[in-house]
N, C-alpha and C positions, 0 to 999 in steps of 0.2 A: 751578265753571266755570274752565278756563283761561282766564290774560288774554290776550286778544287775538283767545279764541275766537269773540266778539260781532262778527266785522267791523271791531275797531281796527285800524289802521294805526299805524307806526312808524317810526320816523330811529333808528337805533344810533348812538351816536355815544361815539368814544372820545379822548381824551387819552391821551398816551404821556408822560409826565412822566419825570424822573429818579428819582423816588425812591416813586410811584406811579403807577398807571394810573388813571384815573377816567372814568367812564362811566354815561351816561344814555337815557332812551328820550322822544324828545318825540313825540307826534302833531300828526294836522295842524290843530288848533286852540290848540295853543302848549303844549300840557298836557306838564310833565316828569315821568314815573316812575321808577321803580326805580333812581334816583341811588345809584352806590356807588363803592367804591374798594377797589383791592388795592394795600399796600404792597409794596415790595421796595428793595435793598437796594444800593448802589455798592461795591467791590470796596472789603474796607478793606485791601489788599496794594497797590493801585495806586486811589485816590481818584477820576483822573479817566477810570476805564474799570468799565464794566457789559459784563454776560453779556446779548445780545438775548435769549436762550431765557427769561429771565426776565421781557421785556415779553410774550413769546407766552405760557407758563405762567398770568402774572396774566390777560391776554386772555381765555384757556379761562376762568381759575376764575370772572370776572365773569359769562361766560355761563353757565355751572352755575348758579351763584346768580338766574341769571335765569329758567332751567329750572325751580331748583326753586320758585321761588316763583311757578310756573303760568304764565310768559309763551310763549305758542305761538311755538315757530319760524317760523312760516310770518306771523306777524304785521308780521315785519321787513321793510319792501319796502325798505333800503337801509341801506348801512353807509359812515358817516363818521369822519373821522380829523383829529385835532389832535393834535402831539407836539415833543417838542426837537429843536430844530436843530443844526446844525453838528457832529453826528458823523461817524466815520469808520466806517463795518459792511465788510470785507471780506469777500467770497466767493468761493468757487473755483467751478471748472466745473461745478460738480454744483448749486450750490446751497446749501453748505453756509458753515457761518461760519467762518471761517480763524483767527479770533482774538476776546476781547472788544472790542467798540465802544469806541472812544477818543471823547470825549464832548464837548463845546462848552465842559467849564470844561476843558479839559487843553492846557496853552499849552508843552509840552514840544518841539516840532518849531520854536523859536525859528531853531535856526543853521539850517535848510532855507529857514524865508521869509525869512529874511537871503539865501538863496543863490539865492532865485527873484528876487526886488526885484533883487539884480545882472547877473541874468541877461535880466530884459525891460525891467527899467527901472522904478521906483519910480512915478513920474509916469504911464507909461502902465499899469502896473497898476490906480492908483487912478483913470484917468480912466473905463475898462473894467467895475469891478467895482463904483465906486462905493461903497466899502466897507470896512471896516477889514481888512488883512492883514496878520498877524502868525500865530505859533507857534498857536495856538488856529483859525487856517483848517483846512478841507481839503484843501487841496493839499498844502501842508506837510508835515501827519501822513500824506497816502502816503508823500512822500518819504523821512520821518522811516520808516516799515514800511521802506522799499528799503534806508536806510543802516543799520539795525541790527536787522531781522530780516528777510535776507535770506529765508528759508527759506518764512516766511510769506506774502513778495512775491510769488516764484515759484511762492505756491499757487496767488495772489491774480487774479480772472478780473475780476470785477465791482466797482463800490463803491456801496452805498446812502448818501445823505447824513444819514438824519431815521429816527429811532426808529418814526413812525409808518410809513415806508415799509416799512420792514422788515417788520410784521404784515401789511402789502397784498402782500408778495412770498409770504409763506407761504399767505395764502388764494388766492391766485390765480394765483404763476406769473411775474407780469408786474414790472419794476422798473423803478419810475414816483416821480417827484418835481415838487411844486408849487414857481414862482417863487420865490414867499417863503422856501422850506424852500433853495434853489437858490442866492438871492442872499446866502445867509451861509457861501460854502462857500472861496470864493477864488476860482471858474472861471467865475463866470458875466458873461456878458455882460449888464449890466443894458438898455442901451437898447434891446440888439437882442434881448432875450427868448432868449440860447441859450447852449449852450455854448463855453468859449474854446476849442476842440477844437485849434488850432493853439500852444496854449499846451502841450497833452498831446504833443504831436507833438515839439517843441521840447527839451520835460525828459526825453524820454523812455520816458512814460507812456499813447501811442497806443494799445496792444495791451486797457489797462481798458476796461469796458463802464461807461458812467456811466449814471445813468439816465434814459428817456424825460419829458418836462418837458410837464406837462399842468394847466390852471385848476381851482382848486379842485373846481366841480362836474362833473369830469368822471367819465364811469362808465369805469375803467378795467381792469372788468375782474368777473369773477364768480366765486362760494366753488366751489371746482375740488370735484370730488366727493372726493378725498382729505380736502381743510381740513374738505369737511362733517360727517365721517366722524369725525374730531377734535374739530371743535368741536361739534356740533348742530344748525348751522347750514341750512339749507337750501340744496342744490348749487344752481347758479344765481345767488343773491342776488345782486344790481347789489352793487357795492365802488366807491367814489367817492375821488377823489384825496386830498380833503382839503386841509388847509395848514398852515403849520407856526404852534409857540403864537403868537406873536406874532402873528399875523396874527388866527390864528381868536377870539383874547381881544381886540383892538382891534374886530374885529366884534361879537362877544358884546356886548363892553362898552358897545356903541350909539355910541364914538367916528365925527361923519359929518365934521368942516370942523376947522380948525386950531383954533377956540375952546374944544376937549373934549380933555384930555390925560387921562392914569389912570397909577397906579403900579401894577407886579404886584411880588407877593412872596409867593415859592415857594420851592422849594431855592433857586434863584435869584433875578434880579429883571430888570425895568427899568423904564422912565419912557417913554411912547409921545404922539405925537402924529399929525394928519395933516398933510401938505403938501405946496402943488404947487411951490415954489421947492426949489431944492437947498441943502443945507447949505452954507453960510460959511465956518464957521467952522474949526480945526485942530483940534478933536478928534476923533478917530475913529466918529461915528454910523454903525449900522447905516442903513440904509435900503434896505426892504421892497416889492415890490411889494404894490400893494391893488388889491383884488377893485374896489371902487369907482373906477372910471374917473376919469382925468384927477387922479388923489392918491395919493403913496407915503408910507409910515409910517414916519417918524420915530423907530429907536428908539435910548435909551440904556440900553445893558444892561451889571446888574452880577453877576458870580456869586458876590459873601459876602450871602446875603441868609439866606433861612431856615436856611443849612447853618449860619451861624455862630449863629444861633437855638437850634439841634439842639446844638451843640458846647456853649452856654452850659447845658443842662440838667445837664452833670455837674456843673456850679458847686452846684445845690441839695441834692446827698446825694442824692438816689432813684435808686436801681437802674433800677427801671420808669418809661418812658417817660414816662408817662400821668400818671400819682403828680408826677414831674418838672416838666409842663409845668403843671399845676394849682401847684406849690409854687412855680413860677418865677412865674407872675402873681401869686399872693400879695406874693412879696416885693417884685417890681417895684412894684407897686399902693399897697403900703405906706413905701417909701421916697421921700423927697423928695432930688429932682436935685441933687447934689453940684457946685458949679460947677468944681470942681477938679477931679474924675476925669473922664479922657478914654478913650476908645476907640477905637485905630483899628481897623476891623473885617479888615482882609485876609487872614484863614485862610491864605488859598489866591490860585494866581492869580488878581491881577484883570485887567478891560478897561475899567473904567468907574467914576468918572472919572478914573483912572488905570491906565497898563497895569503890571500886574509882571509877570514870570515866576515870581519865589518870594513864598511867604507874607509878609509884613510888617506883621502882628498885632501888637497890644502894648495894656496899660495905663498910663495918664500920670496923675500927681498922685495914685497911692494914698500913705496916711499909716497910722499907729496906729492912727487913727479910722476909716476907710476900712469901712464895713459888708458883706457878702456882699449885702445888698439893692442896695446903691449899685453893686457893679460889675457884678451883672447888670442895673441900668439903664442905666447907662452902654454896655452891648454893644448893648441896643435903639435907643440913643439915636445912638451910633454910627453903626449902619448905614441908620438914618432920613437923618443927619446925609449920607454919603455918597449917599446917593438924592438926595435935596435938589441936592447936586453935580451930580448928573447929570442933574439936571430942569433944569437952568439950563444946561449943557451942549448939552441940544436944542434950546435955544431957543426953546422954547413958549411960546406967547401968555400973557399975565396969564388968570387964572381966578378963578371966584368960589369958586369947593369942589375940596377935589382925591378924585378916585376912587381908591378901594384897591380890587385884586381880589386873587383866591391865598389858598393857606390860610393865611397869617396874618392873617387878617379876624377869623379865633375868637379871637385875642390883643385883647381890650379896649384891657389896656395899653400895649401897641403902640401902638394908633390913634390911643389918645391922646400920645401920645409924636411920635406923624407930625404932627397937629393942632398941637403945642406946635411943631415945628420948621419946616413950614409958614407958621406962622401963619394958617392955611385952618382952614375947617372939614374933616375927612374923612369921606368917606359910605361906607358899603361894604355890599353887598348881603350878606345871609342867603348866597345860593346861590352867592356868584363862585366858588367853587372851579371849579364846572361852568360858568364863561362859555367855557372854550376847546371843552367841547363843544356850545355854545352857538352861537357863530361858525359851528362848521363845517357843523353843521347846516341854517341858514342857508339856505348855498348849497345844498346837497343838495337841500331843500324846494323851493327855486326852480326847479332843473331837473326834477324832479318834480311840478312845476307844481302846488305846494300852497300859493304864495302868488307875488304879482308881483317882489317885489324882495327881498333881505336884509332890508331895511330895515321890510315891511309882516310878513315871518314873527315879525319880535325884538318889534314893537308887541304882537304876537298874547301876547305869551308869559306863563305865568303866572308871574309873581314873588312870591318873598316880600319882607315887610317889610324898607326899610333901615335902618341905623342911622349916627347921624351925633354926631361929638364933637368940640367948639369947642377951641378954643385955651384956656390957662390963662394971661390973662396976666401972673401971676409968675414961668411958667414961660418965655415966649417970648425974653422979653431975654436969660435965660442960654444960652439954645438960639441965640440970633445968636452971641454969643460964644466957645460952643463949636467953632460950624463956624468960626469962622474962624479957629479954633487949629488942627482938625483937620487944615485946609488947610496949615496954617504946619509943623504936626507932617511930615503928609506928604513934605511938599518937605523938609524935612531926615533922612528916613530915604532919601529916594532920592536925595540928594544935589545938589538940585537949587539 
């Protein structure tokens, strides 16, 4: 029997990640099936730019696999979407993609938001967007396309901001973006829910088609009989807005009042809370609109997270990935924390809790002695070390446990390594990988009137077991000491 033959009902639901796509099918009594994942790959000619045809590609292959393992198309009464923010997708008049997607870690369009800040004013940009604006905006990176690929510009009709939009442009035609995925772009008017359109007018940028700005559970649109035709799918099918990760992973992850923060760690990462006051403070936090009324999200995001994770597997000698990451827990697991090797983790640019433009990676205090186990703990320890910065950054409430989601949850060693720097306990679900399609779901179910709130669909749902790892504490006192080297290291590589 095909699944779904029996009269089940379904929520598709996808995450657009950077470095995969992941996707699940829940019904409407909270049950998750056919969880999977297609990997894919970031341009290693240019780091911080992907090919979209390759989110669509993985798109197709999940549904194939969903085909073949007997799930009826006609099962799916609706399709959700969670994905990264703050790219740049250009398209010309047809439709078509003008260039690769310049992506949310790529802070290269520096000298443009330098030349927008002088042009409208520093002060009213950030009273407006409420938001960090720097080389890693959208705005930016068009201007950055107009000043040095003119050719491209001049293709350039349209701009999608969010990986997941771009899969809702292909099935259906229409280009459409939620809030959340909106308020990390540089253009968006946070209070008044819209775009700075007289800001486009200003730089000279009127003539782009940005896109339509609609609430997560919105049906915006339906599998155009071509996408069905491609995909499997059934022409027709409701296609629903979605929202961008952050958002749909603070849903997922059951965060409802400012007493609930979570760390994700994915390619990337950040530190999330909720609140109704506006940040204080002078560092640059994201902040999100949220689906739950009268609370925007809090977030501090960093992008050396699981990519410098990724980077540390050459350290162990395996060719293959897999081989890698099993040999990298090993040695982690068996080495005890060196209080003298340091880590700073910046690959690549960061935003959180410090901004660079260039890489500013290093190791501190290797010796003779110095083991290959000790300084790939030191890379984990590292970027725990810098999370930590950035949870304290958001200014989130004291806690009694801190939540991990993202796929490095399967890293043991990690967790314990978060637990030791913490000083918290860490708890982290079996399944978070799939909380962002978790979230978006959510809302879907809701407007499809399969449960009353967000909040009674996520109760509904089945979960697997958590796991949870305390603090060591021989481990903790080094792990204080650490960061506050890291910090000290920091500020004298950027000359602070």
């Amino acid at each position: 029997m095909r699944v779904g033959a029996d009269n089940m009902a379904y929520i598709a639901s996808f995450d657009i990640g950077s470095s995969a796509i992941k996707a699940v099918l829940l019904d409407q009594q909270g049950g998750m099936h056919h969880a999977c994942s297609q990997d894919y790959a970031v341009s290693s000619d240019a780091p911080g730019e992907q090919a979209p045809h390759l989110w669509w590609d993985s798109f197709c292959a999940v549904l194939r696999q969903w085909w073949s393992l007997g799930v009826e198309p006609t099962s799916l009464k609706a399709l959700t979407f969670s994905g990264q923010m703050q790219d740049m997708i250009a398209l010309d008049a047809n439709g078509e993609v003008v260039r690769p997607a310049v992506l949310y870690m790529d802070a290269r369009a520096g000298e443009q938001a330098a030349a927008v800040l002088a042009t409208l004013g520093a002060v009213h940009v950030a009273q407006i967007t409420r938001n960090p604006f720097n080389g890693a905006s959208v705005l930016p990176k068009i201007l950055h396309l107009r000043d040095h690929e003119p050719d491209h510009f001049q293709r350039t009709h349209q701009i999608l901001v969010g990986a997941k939009d771009f899969i809702i442009f292909r099935l259906t035609g229409k280009a459409v973006t939620d809030p959340t995925t909106a308020a990390t772009t540089g253009m968006y008017n946070f209070d008044a829910g819209c775009w700075t359109r007289e800001w486009m007018t200003v730089l000279g940028l009127a003539h782009l088609t940005l896109p339509s700005l609609h609430p997560a559970d919105d049906c915006v649109g339906r599998v155009s009989d071509t996408a069905g035709e491609l995909t499997g799918l059934a022409p027709g099918l409701a296609v629903f807005c979605g929202l961008g990760d952050a958002g749909a992973t603070t849903l997922g992850a059951g965060v409802t009042d400012s007493t609930q923060s979570y760390a994700y760690l994915g390619t990337s990462g950040w530190v999330a809370t909720l609140a109704q006051a506006f940040h204080t403070g002078q560092t640059p936090l994201f902040l999100l609109p949220c689906p739950q009324a009268g609370w925007h999200i809090r977030i501090g995001p960093i992008s050396n997270a699981g990519s410098v994770h990724r980077w540390a597997l050459q350290l162990t000698g395996e060719d293959d990935e897999t081989k890698g990451y099993a040999a990298m827990e090993r040695l982690v697991a068996s080495a005890a924390t060196d209080a003298n090797v340091l880590f700073l983790p910046y690959l690549s640019a960061e935003r959180l809790p410090v901004f660079t433009e260039q890489p500013q990676g290093g190791f501190s205090g290797l010796s003779l002695h110095t083991t290959r186990a000790q300084m790939l703990r030191s890379v984990l320890e590292g970027v725990a070390l810098s999370l930590l910065w950035a949870f304290e950054e958001v200014q989130a409430q004291p806690m009694q446990s801190l939540q991990v989601v993202g796929g490095a949850t399967r890293s043991a060693a990690w967790m314990q390594i978060l637990a030791d720097v913490w000083n918290k306990p860490v708890v982290a679900h079996r399944d978070s990988t799939y909380l962002p399609c978790v979230g978006a779901a959510a809302t879907a179910a809701v407007r499809l009137g399969w449960a009353p709130s967000n909040a009674h669909f996520l109760q509904s749902l089945t979960r697997t077991d958590t796991q949870t790892w305390y603090p060591n504490p021989v481990c903790v006192p080094v792990m204080q000491a650490k960061s506050v080297a890291l910090r000290q290291w920091q500020q004298l590589v950027s000359g602070g």
